[in-house]
C-alpha positions in Angstrom: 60.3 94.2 120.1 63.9 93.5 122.0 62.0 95.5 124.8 60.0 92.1 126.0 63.3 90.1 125.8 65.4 89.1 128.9 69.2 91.1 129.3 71.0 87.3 129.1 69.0 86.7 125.7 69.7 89.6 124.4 73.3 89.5 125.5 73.3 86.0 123.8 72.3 87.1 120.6 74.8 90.1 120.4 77.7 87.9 121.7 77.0 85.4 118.9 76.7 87.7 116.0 80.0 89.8 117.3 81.4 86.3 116.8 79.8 85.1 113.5 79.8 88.4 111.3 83.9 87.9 111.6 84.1 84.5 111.6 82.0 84.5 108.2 84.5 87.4 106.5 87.7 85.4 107.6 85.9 82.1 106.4 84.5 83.7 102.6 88.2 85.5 102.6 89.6 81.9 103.1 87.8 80.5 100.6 88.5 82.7 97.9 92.4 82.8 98.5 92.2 78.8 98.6 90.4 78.9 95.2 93.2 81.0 93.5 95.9 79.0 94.9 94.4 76.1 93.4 94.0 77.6 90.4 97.1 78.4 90.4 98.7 75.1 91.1 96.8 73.9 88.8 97.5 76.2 85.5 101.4 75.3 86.7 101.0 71.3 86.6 98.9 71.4 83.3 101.7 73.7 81.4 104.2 71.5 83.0 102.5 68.4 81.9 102.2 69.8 78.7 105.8 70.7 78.3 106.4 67.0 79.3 104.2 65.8 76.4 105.5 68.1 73.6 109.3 67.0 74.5 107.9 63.1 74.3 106.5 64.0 70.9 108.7 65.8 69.6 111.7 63.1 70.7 109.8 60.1 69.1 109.4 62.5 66.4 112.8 63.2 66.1 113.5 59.0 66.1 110.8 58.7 63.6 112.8 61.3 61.1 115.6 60.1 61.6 114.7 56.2 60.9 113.1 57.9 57.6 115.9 59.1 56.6 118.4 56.3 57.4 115.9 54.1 55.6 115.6 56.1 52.6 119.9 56.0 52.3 120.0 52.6 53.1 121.3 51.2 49.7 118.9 47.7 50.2 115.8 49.8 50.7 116.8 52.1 47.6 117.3 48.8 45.6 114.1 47.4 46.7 112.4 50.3 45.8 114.1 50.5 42.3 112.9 46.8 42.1 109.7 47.4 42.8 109.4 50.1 40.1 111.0 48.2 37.9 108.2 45.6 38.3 105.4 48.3 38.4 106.8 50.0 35.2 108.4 47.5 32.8 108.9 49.7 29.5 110.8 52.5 32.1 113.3 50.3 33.8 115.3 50.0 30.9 115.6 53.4 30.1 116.2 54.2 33.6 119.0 52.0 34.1 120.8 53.8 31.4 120.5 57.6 33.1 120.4 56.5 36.6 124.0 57.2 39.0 125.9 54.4 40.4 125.5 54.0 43.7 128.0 51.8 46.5 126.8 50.9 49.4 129.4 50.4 52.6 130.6 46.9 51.2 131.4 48.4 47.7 128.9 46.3 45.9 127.2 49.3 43.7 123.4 49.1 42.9 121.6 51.7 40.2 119.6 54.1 41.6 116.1 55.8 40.4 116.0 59.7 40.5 112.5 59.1 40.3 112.8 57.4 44.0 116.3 59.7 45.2 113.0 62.6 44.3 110.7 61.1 46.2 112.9 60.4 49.3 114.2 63.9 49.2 110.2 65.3 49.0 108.9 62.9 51.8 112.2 64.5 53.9 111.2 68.1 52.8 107.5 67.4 53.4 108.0 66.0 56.8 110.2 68.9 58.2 107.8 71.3 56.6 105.1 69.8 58.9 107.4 69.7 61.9 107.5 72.9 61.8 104.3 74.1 61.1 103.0 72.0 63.8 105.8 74.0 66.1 104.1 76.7 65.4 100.8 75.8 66.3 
């Protein structure tokens, strides 16, 4: 079959295929290397993003806790609460009143304080920290 074909063509054909064979390794080796670097980049700006994310959470987290528990020792916040469960629970407040501790705010005006809702506060506290950290650990 190359037997009927002029030397030039054949010369062609060989010159371009010498060329090409290489040409397509170098290209397919290229690729590959170009595809891993990507990936590479890649993997390092999505953990990095994600590192960025987790320190936003956890600082508005942190803002959030600590606003919970400035509100819950804020003596007018206590006393509204204690009002509102003295409005929810009439035939309690009274015998509340008597067992509850004093407690004086910053300005030395005292206001009585609920164990019930000094209970609650300190459960809310222990029950956010306790998902703080599970959700660290996830």
């Amino acid at each position: 079959m190359l037997k009927n074909i002029r030397i030039g063509v054949k010369l062609i054909v060989v010159g371009t295929l010498i060329m090409v064979i290489p040409l397509l390794v170098v290209a397919v080796m290229a690729i590959t290397k170009s595809t891993q670097g990507l990936s590479a980049v890649e993997t390092e700006q999505l953990a990095r993003g994600a590192r960025l994310i987790a320190e936003q959470v956890d600082g508005v987290f942190q803002e959030e806790k600590k606003l919970a528990v400035e509100g819950a020792l804020d003596p007018n916040i206590v006393a509204a609460a204690i009002a509102a469960n003295e409005r929810s629970v009439p035939g309690q407040a009274s015998s509340e009143k008597a067992s509850s501790p004093q407690a004086t705010d910053r300005s030395g005006s005292s206001s009585t304080i609920s164990a019930r809702t000094v209970a609650a506060a300190v459960a809310a506290e222990k029950a956010a920290v306790e998902r703080a950290a599970s959700e660290a650990q996830n």
